[in-house]
PADOKOL-562921 format. One record per residue (C-alpha): x, y, z; residue in one letter. Coordinates in pm, whole numbers, padded with zeros to 5 digits, always signed. Last residue first. Layout:
XYZA/...
# end
This chain:
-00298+00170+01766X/-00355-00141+02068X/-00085-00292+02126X/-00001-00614+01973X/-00152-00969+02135X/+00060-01244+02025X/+00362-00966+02038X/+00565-00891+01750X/+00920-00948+01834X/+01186-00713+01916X/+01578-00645+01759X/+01744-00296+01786X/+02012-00258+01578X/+02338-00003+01672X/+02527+00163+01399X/+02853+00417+01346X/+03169+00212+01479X/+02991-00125+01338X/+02654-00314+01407X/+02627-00239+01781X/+02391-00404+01992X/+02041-00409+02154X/+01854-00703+02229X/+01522-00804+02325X/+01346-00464+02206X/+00955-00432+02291X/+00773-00330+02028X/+00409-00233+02044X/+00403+00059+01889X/+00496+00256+02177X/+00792+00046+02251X/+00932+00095+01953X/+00972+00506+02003X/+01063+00417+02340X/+01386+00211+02287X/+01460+00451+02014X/+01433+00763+02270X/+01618+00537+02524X/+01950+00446+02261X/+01966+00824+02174X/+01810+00893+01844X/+01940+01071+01543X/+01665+01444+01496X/+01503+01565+01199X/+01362+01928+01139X/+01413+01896+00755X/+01743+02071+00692X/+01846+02223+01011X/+01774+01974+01258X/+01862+01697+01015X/+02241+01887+01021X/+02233+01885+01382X/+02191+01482+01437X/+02496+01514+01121X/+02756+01640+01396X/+02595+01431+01706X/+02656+01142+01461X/+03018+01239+01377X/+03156+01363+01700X/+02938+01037+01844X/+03092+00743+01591X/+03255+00558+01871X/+02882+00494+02022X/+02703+00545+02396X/+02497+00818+02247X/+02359+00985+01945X/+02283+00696+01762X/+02277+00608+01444X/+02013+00339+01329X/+01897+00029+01253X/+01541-00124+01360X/+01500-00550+01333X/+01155-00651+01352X/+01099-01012+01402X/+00760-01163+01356X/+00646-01376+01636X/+00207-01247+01595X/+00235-01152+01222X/+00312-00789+01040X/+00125-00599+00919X/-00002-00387+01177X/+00341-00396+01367X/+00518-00284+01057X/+00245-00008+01004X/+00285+00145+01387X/+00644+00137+01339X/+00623+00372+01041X/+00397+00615+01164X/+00572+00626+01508X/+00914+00757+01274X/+00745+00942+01048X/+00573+01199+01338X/+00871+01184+01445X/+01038+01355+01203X/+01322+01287+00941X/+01518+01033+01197X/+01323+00679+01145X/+01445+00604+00818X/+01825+00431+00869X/+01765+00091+00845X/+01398-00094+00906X/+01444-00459+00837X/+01123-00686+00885X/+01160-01053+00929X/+00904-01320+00883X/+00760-01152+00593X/+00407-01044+00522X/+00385-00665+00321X/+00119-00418+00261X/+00346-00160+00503X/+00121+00136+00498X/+00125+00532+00508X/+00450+00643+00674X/+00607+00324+00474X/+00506+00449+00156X/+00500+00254-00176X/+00674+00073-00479X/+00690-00315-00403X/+01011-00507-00521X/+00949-00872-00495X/+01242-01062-00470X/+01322-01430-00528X/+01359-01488-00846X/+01499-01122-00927X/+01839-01224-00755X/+02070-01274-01046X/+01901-00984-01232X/+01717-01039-01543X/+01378-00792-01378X/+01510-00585-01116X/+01703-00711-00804X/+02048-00801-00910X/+02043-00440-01102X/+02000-00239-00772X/+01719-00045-00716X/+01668+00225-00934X/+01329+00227-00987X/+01303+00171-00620X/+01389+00537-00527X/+01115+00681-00750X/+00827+00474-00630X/+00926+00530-00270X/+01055+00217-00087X/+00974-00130-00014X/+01229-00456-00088X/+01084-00813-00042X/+01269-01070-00016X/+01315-01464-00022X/+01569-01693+00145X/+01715-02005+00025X/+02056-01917-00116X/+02115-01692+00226X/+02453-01488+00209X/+02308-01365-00172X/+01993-01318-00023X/+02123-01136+00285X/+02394-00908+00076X/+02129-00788-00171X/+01895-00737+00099X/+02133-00469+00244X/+02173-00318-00086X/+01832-00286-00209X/+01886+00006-00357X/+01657+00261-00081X/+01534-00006+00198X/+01210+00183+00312X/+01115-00140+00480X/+01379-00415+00351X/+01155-00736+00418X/+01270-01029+00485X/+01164-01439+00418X/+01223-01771+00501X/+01325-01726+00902X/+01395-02007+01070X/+01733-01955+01147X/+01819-01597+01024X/+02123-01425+01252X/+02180-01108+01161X/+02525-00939+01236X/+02685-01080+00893X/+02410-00906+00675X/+02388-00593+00848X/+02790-00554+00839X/+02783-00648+00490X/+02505-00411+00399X/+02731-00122+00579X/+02943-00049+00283X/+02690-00041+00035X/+02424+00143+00267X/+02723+00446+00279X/+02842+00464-00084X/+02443+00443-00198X/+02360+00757+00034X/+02654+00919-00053X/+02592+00882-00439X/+02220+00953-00400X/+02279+01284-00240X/+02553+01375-00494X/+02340+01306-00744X/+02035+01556-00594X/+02386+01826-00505X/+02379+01810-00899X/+02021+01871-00974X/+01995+02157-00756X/+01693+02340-00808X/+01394+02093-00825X/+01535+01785-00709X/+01765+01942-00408X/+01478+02241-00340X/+01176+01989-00346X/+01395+01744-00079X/+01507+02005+00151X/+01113+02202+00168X/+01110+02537-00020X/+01168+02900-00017X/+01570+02833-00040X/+01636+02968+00337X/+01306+03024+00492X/+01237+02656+00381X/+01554+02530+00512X/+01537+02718+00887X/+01404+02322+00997X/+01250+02326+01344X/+01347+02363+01729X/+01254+02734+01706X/+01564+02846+01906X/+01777+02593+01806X/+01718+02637+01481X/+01765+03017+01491X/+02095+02960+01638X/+02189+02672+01384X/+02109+02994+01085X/+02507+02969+00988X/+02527+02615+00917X/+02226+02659+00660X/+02386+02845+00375X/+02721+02671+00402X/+02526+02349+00407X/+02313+02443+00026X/+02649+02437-00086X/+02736+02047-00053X/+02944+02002+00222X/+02819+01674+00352X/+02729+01588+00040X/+03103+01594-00081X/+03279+01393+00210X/+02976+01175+00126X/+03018+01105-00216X/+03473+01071-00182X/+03368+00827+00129X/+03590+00545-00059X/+03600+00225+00103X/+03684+00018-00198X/+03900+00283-00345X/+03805+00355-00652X/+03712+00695-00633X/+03964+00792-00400X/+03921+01039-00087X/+03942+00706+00148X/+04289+00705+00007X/+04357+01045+00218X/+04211+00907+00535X/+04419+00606+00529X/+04772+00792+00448X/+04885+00929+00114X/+05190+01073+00039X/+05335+01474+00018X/+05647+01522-00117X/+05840+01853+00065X/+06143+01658+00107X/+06067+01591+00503X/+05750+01422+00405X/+05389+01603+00400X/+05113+01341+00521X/+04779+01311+00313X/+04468+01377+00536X/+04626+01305+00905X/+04440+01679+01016X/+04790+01862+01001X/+04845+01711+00626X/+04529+01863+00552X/+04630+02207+00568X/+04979+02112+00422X/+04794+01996+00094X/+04599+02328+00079X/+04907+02508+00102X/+05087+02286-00103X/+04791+02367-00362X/+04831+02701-00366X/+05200+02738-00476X/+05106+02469-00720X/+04851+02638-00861X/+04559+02383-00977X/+04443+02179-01333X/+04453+01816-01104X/+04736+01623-01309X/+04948+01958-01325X/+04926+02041-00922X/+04988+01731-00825X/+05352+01739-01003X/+05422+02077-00875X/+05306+01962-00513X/+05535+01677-00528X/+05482+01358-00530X/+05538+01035-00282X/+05476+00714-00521X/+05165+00507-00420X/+04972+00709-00621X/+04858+01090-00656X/+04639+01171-00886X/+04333+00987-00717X/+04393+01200-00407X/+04360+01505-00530X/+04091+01443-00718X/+03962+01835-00747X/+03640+01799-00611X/+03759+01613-00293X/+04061+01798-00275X/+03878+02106-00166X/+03575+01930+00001X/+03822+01795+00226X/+03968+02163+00244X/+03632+02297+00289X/+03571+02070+00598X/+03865+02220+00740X/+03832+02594+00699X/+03480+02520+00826X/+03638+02361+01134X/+03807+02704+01208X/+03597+02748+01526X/+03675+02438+01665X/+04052+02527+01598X/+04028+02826+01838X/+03887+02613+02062X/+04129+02364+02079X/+04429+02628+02093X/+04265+02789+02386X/+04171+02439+02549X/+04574+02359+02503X/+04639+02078+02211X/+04678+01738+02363X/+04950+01595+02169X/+05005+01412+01789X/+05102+01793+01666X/+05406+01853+01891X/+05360+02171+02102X/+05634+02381+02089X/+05873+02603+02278X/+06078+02823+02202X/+06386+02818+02435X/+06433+03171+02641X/+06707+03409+02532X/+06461+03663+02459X/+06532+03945+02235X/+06635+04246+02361X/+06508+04564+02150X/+06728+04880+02131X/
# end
């Protein structure tokens, strides 16, 4: 006959410290995780449920799901502080959760998508090979380069792409704009600025200041409608379609480079090179970016440093691999501080007497 043991369970309360063994194990179930974002991402979870607690039955008839699965789903989440599950068996939202909402004001809903878009469950699994040949597996993977393959073959993942990457300059164009300090400076230029967002937010902070926004032909044809011809802020923009790799035919007092120097560095001196070039002896030349180190943001930052390596051969920068990127070209940075959680700027002159290129 069995004996059970008299001995008190015990348990480990979910807001400690979970063991290394537990941890790991967990580490290694992180794709169960990110698909459950994904999950109730795609099915709008979270905009079907309001500010009233609901049950999974309820959910599960406003989003087309099982209810039986959907709890489980629900509960998975619930243990990662995505919706919380309430003694009654409602579930409610929490900050993460209404961050899954469409029209919630800091919604990541786009970028909790692209960063699980299919073409990642391909590539996470090939990180080894990566490593080993230091260089993108995406072209062995879909026959083609990341970019080709997304506007080529996967139309959908391509909108996705441009969603996230609108959601994210949009909410960090205020940040940009209220870290900057422009006395004496008359005009800026948004090198490889996407939208236009982060000029948006400086000319309309700024009533006298004049812009210039630079980017792909393609990706300025849909800059933002304040920009284009009838918007609010056409007056005092001029939208130029080109390449920053190649040249920068632009004269402004301030330059603004955001977010571009991490596909390759061949891209990255390129690009620094051609600011300094055009640029005027006492320009300023402010470079944004995500760093590896010394930030909040690192699980993140370190997470997506790893997903460049993978899908074009990119790397984030550390703070001295920036520092010496600029300095090569001729840029010595004069300050160096944090924009938010997830973004540090780097702010140099040009010199009287630039490097020579």
């Amino acid at each position: 006959m069995t004996t059970l043991s008299t001995r008190p369970v015990q348990t480990v309360s979910l807001d400690s410290a979970p063991p290394p063994g537990m941890r790991l194990r967990e580490l290694a179930f992180g794709a169960a995780c990110a698909a459950a974002v994904r999950a109730a991402a795609r099915l709008k979870v979270a905009d079907a449920l309001g500010d009233v607690p609901a049950t999974p039955e309820k959910l599960a008839r406003a989003v087309g799901a099982e209810a039986g699965p959907l709890r489980r789903l629900l509960r998975a989440l619930a243990c990662q502080g995505v919706f919380d599950e309430r003694p009654d068996g409602t579930f409610c939202h929490t900050e993460m959760s209404r961050m899954l909402r469409e029209d919630d004001p800091h919604s990541l809903r786009a970028i909790v998508l692209w960063c699980t878009e299919p073409w990642t469950w391909a590539a996470w699994p090939r990180l080894d090979d990566a490593v080993r040949s230091g260089g993108d597996v995406f072209h062995e993977l879909f026959g083609k380069g990341f970019f080709d393959h997304l506007h080529q073959d996967a139309p959908e993942s391509a909108q996705i792409f441009n969603q996230a990457m609108t959601t994210s300059s949009r909410q960090s164009a205020e940040d940009v704009a209220e870290l900057l300090d422009l006395t004496g400076v008359g005009s800026v230029a948004d090198i490889g600025g996407g939208q236009g967002h982060v000029l948006v937010s400086l000319l309309e902070r700024h009533p006298g200041l004049r812009g210039v926004l630079l980017d792909l032909p393609d990706v300025v044809a849909g800059a933002d409608p304040r920009l284009r011809d009838d918007g609010d802020l056409a007056s005092r923009v001029t939208v130029v379609p080109g390449d920053c790799r190649r040249e920068i035919p632009v004269d402004a007092d301030l330059y603004i480079i955001k977010n571009i120097l991490e596909w390759d560095d061949a891209s990255t001196r390129a690009t620094l090179h051609n600011v300094v070039a055009a640029a005027r002896p006492g320009a300023r030349v402010v470079v944004i970016e995500n760093l590896v180190d010394d930030t909040p943001s690192m699980r993140f930052t370190t997470a997506m440093d790893l997903l460049l390596l993978l899908n074009v051969g990119g790397a984030k920068h550390t703070r001295h691999s920036m520092v010496e990127r600029m300095t090569g070209a001729g840029l010595v940075p004069e300050v160096i501080r944090p924009v938010n959680a997830y973004l540090h700027a780097f702010e140099a002159v040009v010199p009287a007497a630039p490097a020579e290129r």
